[in-house]
N, CA, C and O atoms as a Tripos MOL2 file, in Angstrom:
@<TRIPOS>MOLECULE
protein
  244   243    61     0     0
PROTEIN
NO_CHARGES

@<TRIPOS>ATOM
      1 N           0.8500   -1.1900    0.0000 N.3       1 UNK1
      2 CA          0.0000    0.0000    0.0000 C.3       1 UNK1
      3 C           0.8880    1.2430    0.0000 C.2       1 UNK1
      4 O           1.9280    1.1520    0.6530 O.2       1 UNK1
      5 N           0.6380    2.3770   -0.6270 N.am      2 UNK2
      6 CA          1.1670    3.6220   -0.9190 C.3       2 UNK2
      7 C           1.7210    4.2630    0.3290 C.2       2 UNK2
      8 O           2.8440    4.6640    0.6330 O.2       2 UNK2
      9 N           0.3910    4.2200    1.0410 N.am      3 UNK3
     10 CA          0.2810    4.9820    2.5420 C.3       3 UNK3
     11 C           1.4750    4.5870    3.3040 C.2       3 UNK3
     12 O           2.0940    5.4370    3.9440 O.2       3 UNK3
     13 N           1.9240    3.0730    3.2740 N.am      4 UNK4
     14 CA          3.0220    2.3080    3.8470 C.3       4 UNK4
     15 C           4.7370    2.9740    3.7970 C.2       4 UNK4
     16 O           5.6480    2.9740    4.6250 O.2       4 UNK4
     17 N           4.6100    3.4950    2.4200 N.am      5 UNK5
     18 CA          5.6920    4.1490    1.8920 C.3       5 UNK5
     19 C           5.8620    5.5660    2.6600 C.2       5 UNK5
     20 O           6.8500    6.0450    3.2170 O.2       5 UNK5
     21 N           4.4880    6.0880    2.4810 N.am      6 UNK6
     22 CA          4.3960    7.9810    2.8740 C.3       6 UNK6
     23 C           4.7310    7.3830    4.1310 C.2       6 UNK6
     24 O           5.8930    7.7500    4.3030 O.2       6 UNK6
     25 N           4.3310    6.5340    5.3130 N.am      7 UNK7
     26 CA          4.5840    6.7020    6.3040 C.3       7 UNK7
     27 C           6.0530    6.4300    7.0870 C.2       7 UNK7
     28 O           6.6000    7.0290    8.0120 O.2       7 UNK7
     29 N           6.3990    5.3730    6.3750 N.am      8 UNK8
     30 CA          7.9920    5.2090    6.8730 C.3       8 UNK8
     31 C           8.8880    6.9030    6.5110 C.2       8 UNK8
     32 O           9.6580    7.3260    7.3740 O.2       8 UNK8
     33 N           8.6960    7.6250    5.3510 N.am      9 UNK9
     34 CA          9.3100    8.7520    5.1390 C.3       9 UNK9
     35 C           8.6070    9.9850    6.0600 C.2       9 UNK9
     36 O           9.0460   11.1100    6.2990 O.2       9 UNK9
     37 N           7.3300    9.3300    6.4910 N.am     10 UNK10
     38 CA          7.2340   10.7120    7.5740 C.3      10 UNK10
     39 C           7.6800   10.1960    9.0900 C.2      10 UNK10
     40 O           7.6290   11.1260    9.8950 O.2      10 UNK10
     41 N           8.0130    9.2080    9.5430 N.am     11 UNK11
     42 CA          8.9250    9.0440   10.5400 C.3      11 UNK11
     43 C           9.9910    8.8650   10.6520 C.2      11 UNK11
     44 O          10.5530    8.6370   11.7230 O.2      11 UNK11
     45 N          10.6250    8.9430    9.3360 N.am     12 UNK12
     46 CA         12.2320    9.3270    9.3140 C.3      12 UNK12
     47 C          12.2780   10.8490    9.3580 C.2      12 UNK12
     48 O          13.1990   11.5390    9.7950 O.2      12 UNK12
     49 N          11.1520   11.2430    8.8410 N.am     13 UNK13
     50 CA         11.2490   12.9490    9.2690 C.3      13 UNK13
     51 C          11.0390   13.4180   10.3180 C.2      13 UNK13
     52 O          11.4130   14.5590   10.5890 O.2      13 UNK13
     53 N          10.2920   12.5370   11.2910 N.am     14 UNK14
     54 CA          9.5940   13.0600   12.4260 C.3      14 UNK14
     55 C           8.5100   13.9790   12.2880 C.2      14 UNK14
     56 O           8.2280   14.6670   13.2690 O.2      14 UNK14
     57 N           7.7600   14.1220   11.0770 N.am     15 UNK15
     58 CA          6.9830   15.2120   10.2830 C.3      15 UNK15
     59 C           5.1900   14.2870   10.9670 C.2      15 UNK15
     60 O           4.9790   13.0750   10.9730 O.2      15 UNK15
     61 N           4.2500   15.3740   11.4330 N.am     16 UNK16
     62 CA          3.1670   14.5670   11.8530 C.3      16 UNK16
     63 C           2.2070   14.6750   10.4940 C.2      16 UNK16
     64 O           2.6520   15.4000    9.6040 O.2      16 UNK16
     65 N           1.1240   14.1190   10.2930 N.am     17 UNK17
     66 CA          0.2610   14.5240    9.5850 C.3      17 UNK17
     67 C          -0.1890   15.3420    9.2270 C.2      17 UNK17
     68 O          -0.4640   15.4330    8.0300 O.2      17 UNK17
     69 N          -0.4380   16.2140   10.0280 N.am     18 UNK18
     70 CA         -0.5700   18.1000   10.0510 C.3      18 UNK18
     71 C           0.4970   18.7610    9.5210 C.2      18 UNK18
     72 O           0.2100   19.9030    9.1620 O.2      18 UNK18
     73 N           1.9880   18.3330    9.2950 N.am     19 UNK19
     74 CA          2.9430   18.8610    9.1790 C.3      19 UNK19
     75 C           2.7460   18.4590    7.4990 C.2      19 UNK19
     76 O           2.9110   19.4030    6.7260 O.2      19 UNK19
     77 N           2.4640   17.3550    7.0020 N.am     20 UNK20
     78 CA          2.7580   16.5290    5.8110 C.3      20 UNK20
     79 C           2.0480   17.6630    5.0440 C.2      20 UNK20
     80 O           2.5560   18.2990    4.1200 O.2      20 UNK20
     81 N           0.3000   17.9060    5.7500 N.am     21 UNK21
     82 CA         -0.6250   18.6370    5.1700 C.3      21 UNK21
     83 C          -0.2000   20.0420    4.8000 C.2      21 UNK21
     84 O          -0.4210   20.5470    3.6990 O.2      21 UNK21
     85 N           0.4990   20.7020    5.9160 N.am     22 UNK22
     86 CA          0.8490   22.3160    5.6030 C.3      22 UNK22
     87 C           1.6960   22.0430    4.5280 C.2      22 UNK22
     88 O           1.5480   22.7990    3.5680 O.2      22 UNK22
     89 N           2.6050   21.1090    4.4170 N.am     23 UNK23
     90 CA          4.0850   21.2750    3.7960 C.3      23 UNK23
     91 C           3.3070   20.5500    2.1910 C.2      23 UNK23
     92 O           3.7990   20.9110    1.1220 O.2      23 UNK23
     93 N           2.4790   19.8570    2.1900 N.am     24 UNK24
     94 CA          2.1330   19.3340    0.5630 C.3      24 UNK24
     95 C           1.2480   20.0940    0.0290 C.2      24 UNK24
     96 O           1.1460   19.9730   -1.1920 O.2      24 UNK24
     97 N           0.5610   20.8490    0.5390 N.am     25 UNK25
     98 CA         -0.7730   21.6850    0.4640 C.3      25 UNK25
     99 C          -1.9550   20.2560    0.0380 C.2      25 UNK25
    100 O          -2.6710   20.1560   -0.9590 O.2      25 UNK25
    101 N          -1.8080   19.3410    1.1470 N.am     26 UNK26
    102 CA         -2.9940   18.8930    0.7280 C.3      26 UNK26
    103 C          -3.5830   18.9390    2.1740 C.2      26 UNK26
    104 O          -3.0950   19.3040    3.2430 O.2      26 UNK26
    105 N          -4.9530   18.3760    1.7850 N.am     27 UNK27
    106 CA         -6.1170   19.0400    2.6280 C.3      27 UNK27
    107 C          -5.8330   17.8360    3.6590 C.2      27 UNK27
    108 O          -5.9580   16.6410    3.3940 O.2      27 UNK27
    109 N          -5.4180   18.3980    4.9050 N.am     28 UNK28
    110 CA         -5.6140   17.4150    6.3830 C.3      28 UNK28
    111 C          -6.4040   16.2370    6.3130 C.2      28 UNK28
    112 O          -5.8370   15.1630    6.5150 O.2      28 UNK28
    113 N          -7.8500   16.2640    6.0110 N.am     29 UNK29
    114 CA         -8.6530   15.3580    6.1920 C.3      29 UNK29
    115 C          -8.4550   14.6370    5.2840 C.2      29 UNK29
    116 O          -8.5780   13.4280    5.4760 O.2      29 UNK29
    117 N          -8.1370   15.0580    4.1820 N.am     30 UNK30
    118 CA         -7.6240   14.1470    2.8400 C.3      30 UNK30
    119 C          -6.9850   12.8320    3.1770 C.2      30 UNK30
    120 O          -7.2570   11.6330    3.1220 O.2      30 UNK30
    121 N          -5.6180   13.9370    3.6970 N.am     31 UNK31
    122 CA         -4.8680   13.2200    4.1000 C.3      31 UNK31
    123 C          -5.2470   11.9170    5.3750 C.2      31 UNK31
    124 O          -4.7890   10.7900    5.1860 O.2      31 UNK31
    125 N          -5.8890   12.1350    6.3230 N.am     32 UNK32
    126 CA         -7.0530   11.0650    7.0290 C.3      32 UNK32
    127 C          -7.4120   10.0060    6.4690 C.2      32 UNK32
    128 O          -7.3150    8.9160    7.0340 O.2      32 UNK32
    129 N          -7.9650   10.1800    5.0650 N.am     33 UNK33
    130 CA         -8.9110    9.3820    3.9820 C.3      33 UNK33
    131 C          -7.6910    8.1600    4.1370 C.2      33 UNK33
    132 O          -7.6600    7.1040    4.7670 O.2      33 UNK33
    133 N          -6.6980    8.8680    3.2210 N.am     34 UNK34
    134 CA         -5.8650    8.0560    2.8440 C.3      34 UNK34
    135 C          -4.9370    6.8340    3.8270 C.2      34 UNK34
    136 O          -4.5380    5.7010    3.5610 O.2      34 UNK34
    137 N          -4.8540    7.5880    4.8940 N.am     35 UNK35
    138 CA         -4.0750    6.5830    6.0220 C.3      35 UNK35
    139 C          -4.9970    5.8580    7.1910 C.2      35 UNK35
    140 O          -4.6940    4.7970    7.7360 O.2      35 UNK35
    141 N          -6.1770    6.6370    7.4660 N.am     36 UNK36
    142 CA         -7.0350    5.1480    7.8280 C.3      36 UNK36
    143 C          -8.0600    4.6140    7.6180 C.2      36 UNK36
    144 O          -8.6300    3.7010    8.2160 O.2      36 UNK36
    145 N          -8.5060    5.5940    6.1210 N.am     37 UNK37
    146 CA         -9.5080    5.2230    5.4940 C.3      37 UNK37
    147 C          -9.1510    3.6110    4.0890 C.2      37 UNK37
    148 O         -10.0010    2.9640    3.4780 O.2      37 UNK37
    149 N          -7.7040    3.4810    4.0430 N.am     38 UNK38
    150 CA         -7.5450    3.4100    3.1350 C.3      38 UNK38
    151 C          -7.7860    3.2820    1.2720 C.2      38 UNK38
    152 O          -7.9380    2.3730    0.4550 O.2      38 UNK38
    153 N          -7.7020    4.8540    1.2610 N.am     39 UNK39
    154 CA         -7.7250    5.4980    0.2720 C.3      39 UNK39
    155 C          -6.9040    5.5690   -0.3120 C.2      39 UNK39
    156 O          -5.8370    5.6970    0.2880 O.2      39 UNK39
    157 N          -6.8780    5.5310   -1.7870 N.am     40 UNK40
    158 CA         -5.6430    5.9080   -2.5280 C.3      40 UNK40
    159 C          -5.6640    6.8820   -3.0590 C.2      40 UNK40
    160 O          -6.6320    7.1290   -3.7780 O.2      40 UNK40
    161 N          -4.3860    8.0190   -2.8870 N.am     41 UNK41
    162 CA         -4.7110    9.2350   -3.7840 C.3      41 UNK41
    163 C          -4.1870    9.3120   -5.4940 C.2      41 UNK41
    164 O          -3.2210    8.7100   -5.9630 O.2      41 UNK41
    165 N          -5.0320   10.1340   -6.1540 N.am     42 UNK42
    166 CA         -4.5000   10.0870   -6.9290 C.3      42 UNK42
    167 C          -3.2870   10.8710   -7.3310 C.2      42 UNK42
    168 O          -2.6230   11.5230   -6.5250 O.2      42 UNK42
    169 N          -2.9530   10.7550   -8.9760 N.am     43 UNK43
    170 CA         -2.0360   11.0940   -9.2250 C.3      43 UNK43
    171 C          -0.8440   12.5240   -8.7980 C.2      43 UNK43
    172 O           0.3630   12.5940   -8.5680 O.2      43 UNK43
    173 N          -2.2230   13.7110   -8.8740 N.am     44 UNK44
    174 CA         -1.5520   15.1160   -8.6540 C.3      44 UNK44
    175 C          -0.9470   14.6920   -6.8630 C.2      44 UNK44
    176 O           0.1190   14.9130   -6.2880 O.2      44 UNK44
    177 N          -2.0570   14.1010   -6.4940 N.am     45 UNK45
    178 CA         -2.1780   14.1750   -4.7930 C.3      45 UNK45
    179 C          -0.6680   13.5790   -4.4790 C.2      45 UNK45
    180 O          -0.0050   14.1250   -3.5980 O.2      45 UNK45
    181 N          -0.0730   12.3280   -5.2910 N.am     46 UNK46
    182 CA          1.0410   11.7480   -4.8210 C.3      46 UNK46
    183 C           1.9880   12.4940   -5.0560 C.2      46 UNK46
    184 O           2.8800   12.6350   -4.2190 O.2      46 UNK46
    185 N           2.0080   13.2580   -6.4710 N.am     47 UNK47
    186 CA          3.1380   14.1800   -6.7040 C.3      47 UNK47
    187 C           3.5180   15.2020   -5.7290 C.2      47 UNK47
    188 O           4.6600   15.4160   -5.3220 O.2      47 UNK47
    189 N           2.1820   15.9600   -5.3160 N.am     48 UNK48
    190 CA          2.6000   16.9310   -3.9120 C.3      48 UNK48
    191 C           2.8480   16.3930   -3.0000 C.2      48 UNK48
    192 O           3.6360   16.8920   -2.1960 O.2      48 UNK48
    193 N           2.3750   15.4030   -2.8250 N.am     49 UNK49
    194 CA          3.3860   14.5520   -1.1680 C.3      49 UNK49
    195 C           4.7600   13.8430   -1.5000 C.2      49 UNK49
    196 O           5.5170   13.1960   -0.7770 O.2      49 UNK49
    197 N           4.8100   14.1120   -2.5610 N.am     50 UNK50
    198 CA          6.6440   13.3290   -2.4760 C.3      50 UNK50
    199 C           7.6490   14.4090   -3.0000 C.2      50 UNK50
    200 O           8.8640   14.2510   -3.1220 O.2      50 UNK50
    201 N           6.6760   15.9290   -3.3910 N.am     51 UNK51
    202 CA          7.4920   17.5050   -3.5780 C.3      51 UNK51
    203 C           7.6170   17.5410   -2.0990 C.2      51 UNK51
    204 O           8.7240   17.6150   -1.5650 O.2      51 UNK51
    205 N           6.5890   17.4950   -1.4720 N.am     52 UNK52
    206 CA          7.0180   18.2910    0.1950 C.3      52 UNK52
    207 C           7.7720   17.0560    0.9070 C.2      52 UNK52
    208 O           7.7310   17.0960    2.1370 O.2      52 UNK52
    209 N           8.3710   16.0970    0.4000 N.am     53 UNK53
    210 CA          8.9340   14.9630    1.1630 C.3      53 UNK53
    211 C          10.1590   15.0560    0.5150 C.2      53 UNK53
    212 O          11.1710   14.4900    0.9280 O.2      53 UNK53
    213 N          10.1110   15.7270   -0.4560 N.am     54 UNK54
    214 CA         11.5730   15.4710   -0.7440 C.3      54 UNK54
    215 C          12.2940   14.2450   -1.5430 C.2      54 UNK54
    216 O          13.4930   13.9870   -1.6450 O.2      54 UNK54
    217 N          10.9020   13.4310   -2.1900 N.am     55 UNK55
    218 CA         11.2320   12.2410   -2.4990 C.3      55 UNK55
    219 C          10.6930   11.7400   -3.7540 C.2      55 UNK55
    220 O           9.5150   12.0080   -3.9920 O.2      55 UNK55
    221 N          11.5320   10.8770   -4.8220 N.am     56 UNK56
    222 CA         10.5600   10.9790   -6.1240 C.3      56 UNK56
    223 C           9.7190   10.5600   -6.0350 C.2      56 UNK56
    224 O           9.1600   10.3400   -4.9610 O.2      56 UNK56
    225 N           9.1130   10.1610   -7.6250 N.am     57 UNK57
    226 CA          7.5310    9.0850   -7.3560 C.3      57 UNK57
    227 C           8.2110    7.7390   -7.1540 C.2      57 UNK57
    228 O           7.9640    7.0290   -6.1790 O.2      57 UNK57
    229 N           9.0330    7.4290   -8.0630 N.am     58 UNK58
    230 CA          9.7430    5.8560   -8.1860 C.3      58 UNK58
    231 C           9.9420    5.2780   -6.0740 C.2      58 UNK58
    232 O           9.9600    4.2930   -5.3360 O.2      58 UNK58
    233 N          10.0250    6.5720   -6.0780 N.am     59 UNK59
    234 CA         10.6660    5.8640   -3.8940 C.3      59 UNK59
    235 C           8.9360    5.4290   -3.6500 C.2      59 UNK59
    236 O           8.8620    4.4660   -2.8860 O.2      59 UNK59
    237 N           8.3170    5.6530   -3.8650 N.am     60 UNK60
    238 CA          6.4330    5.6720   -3.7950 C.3      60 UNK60
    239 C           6.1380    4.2490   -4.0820 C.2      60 UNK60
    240 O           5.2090    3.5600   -3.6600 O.2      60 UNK60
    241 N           7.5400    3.8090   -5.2370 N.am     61 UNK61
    242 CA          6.3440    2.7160   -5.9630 C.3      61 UNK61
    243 C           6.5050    1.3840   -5.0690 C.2      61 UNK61
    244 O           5.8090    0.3950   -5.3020 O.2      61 UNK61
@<TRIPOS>BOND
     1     1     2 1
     2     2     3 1
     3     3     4 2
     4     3     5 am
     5     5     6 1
     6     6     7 1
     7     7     8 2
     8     7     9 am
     9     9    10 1
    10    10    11 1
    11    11    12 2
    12    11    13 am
    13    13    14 1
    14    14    15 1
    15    15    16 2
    16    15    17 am
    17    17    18 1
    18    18    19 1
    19    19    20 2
    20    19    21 am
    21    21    22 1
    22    22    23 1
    23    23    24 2
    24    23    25 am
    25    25    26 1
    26    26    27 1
    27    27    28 2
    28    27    29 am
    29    29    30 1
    30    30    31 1
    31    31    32 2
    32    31    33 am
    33    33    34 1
    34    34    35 1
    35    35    36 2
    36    35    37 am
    37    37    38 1
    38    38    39 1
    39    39    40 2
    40    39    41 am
    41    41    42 1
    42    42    43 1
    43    43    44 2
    44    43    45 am
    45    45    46 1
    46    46    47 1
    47    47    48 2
    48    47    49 am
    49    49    50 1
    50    50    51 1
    51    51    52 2
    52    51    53 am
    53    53    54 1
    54    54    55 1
    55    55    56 2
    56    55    57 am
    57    57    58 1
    58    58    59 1
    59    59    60 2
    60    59    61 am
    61    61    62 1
    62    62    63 1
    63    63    64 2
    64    63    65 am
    65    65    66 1
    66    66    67 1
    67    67    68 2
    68    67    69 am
    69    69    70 1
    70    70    71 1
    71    71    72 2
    72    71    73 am
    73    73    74 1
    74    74    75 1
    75    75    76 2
    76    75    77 am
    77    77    78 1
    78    78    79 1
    79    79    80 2
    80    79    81 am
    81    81    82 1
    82    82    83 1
    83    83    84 2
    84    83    85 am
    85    85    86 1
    86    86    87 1
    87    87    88 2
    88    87    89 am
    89    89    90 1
    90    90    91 1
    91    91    92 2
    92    91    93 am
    93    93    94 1
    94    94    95 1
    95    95    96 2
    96    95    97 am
    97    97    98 1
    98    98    99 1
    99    99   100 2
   100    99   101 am
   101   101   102 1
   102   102   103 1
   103   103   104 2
   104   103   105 am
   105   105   106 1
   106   106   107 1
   107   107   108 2
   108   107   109 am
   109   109   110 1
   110   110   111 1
   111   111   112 2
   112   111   113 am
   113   113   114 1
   114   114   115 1
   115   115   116 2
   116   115   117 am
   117   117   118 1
   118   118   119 1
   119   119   120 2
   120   119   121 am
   121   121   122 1
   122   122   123 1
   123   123   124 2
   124   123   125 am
   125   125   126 1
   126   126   127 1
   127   127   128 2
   128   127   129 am
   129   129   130 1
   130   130   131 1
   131   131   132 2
   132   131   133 am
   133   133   134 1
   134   134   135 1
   135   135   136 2
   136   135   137 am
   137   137   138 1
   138   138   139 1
   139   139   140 2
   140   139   141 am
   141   141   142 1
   142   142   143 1
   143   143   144 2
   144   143   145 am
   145   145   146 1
   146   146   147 1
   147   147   148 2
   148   147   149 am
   149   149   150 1
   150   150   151 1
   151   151   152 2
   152   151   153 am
   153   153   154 1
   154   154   155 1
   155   155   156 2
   156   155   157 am
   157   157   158 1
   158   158   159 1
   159   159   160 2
   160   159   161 am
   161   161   162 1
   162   162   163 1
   163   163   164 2
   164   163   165 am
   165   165   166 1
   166   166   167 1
   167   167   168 2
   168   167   169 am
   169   169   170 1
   170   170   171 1
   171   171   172 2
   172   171   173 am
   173   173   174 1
   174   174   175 1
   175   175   176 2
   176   175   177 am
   177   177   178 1
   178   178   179 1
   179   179   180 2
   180   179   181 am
   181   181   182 1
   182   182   183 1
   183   183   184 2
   184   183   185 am
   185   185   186 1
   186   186   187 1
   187   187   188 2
   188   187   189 am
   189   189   190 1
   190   190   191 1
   191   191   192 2
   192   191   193 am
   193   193   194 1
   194   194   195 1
   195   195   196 2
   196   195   197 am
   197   197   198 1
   198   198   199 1
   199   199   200 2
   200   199   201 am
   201   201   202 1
   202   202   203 1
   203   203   204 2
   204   203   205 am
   205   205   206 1
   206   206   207 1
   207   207   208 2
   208   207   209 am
   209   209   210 1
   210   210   211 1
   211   211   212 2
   212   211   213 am
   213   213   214 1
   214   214   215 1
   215   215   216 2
   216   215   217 am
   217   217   218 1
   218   218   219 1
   219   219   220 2
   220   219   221 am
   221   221   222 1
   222   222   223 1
   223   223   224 2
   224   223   225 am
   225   225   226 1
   226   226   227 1
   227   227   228 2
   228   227   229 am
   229   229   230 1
   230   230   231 1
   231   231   232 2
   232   231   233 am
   233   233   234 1
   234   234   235 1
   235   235   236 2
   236   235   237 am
   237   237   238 1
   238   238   239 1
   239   239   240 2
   240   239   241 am
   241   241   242 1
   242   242   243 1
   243   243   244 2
@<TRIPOS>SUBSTRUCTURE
     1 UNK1         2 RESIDUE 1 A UNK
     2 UNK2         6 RESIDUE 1 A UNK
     3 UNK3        10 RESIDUE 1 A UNK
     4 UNK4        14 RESIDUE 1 A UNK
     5 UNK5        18 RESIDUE 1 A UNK
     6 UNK6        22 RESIDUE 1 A UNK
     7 UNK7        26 RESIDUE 1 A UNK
     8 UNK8        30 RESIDUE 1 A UNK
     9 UNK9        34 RESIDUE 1 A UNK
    10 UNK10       38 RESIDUE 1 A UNK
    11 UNK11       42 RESIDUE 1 A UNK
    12 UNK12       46 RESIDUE 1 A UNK
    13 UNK13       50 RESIDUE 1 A UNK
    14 UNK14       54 RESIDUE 1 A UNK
    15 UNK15       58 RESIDUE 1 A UNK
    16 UNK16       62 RESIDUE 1 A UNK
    17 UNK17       66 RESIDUE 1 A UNK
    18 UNK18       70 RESIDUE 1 A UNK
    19 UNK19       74 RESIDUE 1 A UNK
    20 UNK20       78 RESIDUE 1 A UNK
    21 UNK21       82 RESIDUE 1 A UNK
    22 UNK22       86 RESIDUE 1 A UNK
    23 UNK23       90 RESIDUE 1 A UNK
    24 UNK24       94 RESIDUE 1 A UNK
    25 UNK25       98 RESIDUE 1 A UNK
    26 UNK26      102 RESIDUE 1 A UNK
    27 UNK27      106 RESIDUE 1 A UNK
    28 UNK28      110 RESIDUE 1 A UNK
    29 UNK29      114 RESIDUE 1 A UNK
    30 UNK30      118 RESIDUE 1 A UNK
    31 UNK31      122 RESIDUE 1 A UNK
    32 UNK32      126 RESIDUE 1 A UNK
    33 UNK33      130 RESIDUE 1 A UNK
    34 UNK34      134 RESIDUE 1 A UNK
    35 UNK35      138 RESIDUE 1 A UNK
    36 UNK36      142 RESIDUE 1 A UNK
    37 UNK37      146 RESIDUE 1 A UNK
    38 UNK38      150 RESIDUE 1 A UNK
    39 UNK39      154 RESIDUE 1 A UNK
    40 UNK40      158 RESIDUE 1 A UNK
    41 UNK41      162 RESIDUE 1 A UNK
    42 UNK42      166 RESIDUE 1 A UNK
    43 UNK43      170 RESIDUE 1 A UNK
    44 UNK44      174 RESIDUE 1 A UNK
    45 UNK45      178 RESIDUE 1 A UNK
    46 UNK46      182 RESIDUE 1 A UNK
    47 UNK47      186 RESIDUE 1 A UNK
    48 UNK48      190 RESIDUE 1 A UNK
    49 UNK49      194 RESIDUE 1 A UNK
    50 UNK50      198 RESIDUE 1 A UNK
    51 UNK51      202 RESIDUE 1 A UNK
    52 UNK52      206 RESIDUE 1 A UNK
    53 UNK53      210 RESIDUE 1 A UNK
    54 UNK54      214 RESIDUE 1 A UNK
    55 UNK55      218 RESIDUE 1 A UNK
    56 UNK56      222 RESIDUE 1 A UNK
    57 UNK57      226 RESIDUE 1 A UNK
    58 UNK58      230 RESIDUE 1 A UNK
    59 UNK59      234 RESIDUE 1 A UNK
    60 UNK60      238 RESIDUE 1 A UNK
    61 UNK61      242 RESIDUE 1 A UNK
């Protein structure tokens, strides 16, 4: 799962969910959907979380 990936890179950051949200500009609750709703985001959505992570798409896959 995707979410599996975002999350190991936000605890090597120490970055919380709220932090992921300010820093990707995606929407908090979105972000919710996706990690215990499991949701998958789409395309634009992954690109801004791996700009504010610092990380390509390929580290995602």
């Amino acid at each position: 799962m995707l979410w599996n990936k975002i999350q190991i890179v936000l605890n090597k950051k120490h970055w919380s969910l709220a932090k992921l949200a300010r820093e990707s500009n995606v929407n908090y609750e979105t972000l919710k959907k996706y990690k215990f709703a499991g949701q998958e985001p789409g395309f634009s959505k992954v690109c801004k979380i791996a700009d504010a992570l610092g990380i390509s798409l390929d580290e995602l896959r």
